[in-house]
C-alpha positions as CSV (number, residue, x, y, z in Angstrom):
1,X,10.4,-4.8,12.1
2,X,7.3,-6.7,11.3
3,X,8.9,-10.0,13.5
4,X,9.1,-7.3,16.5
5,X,5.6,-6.4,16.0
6,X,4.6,-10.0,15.6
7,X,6.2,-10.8,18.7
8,X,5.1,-8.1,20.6
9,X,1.6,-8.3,20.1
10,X,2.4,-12.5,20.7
11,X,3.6,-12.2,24.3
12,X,0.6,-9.3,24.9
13,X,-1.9,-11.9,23.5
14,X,-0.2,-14.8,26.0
15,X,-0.1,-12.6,28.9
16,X,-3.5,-11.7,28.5
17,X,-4.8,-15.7,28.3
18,X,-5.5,-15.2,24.6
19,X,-4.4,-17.6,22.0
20,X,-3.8,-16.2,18.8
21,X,-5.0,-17.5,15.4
22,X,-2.8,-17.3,12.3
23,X,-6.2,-15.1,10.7
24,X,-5.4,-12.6,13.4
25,X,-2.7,-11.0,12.3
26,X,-3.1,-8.2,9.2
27,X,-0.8,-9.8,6.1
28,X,-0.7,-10.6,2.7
29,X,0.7,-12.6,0.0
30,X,3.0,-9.8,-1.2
31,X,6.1,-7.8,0.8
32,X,5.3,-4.3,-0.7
33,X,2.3,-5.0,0.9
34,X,3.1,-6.0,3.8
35,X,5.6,-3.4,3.8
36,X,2.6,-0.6,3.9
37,X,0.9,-2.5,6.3
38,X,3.8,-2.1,8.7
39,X,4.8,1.4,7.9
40,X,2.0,3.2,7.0
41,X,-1.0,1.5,8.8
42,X,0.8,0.4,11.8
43,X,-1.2,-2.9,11.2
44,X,-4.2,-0.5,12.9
45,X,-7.1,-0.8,10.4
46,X,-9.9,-2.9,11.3
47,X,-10.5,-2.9,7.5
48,X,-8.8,-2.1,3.9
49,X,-10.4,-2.1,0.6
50,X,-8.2,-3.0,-2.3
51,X,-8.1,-1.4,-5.3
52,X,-6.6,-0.6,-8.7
53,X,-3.7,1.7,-9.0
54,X,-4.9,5.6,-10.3
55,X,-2.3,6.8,-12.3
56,X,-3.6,10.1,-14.1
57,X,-1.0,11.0,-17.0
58,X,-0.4,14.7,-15.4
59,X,-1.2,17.0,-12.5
60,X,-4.4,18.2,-13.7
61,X,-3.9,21.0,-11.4
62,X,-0.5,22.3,-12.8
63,X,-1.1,26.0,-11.0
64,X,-1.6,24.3,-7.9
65,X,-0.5,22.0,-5.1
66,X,-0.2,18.5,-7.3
67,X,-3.6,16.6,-6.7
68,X,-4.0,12.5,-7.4
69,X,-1.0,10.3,-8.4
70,X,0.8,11.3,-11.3
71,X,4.6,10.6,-12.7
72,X,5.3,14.1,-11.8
73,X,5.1,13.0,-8.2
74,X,8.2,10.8,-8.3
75,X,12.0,12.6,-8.1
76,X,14.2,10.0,-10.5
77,X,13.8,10.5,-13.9
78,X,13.8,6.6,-14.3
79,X,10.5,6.8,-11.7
80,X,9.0,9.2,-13.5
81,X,9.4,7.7,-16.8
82,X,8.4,4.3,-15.4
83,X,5.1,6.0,-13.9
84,X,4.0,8.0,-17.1
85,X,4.3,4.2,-19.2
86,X,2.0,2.9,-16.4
87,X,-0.1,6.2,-16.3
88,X,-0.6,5.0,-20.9
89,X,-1.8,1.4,-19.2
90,X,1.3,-0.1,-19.8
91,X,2.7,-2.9,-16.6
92,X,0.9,-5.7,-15.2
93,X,-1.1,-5.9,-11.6
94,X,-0.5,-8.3,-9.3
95,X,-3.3,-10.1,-7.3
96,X,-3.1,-10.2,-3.7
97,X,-4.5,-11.8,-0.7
98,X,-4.7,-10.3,2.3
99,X,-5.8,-12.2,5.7
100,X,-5.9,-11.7,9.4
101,X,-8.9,-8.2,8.5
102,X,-11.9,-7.9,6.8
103,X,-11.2,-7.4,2.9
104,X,-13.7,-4.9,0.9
105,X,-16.7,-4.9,3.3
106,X,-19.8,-4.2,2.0
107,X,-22.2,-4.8,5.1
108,X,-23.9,-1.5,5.4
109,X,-23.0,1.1,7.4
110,X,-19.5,-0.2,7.7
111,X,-16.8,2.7,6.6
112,X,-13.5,1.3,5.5
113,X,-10.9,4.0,5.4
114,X,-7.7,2.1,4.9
115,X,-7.0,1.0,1.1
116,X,-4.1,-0.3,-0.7
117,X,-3.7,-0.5,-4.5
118,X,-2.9,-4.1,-6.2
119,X,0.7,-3.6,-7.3
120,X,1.8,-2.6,-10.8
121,X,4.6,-4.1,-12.4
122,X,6.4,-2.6,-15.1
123,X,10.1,-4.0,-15.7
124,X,11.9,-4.2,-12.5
125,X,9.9,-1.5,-10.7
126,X,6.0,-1.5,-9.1
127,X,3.8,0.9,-8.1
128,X,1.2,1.1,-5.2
129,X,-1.0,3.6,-3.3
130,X,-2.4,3.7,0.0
131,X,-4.8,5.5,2.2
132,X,-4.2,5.0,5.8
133,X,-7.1,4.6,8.7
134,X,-5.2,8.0,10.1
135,X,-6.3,9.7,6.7
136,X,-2.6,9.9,5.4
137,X,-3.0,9.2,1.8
138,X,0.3,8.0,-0.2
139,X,2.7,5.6,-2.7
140,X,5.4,4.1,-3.6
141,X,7.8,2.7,-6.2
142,X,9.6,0.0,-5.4
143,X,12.6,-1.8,-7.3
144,X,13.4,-5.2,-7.5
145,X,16.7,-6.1,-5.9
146,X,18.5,-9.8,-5.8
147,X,14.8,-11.0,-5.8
148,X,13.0,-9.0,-3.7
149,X,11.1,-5.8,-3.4
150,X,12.8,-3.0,-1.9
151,X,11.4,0.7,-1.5
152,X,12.6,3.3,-3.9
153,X,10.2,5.9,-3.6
154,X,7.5,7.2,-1.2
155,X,5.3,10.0,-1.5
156,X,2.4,11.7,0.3
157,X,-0.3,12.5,-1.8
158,X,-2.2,14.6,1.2
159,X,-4.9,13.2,3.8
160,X,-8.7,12.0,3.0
């Protein structure tokens, strides 16, 4: 999916006289990034500020709709568990880079809407959240398969 995009906004670029430069295009060092880039941002933002995962240990809202990430979000038990060892502070974030869009802006007056979390890694699953520049706010759990990162889980968390 992300090669058709590529390509897509390649010949665009082309057929407009414009020559692309490898900075241009939104990525990062990490596929479960990447991944939310692709299907959740639709590579749209014109910025995303990246931050650390918020894992509260329970809906602090039990009488109501669920509010903020929490282990009861997720369906598998495995998930769940997984999510209430990283909710204690347990796993290990991963560091990203991301290129081709302005990272964490701090010139005033500019509004970044878009974030995604640094992974957390805990055995062979991770953890990230996202806020989209549409206002769609989100995660996922992902599992490691024959070396690579594959989605388990996604859930909506509400809109900003």
């Amino acid at each position: 999916m992300i090669v058709r995009h590529t390509a897509l906004a390649l010949a665009l670029s082309l057929a407009a006289g414009c020559t692309p430069e490898t900075e241009d295009v939104m990525a990062s060092s990490d596929d479960r990034i990447d991944f939310i880039f692709e299907t959740d941002m639709g590579r749209m933002a014109r910025c995303v500020n990246v931050v650390r995962l918020q894992m509260l240990g329970h809906n602090p809202r039990p009488s109501a709709v669920p509010t903020g990430l929490h282990p009861g979000n997720f369906q598998s038990p495995p998930v769940r568990e997984l999510a209430r060892q990283v909710a204690q502070g347990k796993g290990k974030e991963v560091e990203i880079e991301i290129t081709g869009i302005d990272v964490n802006p701090q010139t005033a007056g500019v509004k970044c809407n878009a974030s995604v979390s640094k992974p957390v890694e805990i055995g062979d699953y991770s953890f990230v959240e996202f806020a989209s520049p549409d206002g769609r706010l989100g995660a996922y759990a992902f599992m490691r398969r024959d070396d690579a990162w594959q989605p388990a889980e996604r859930i909506k968390l509400g809109f900003w």
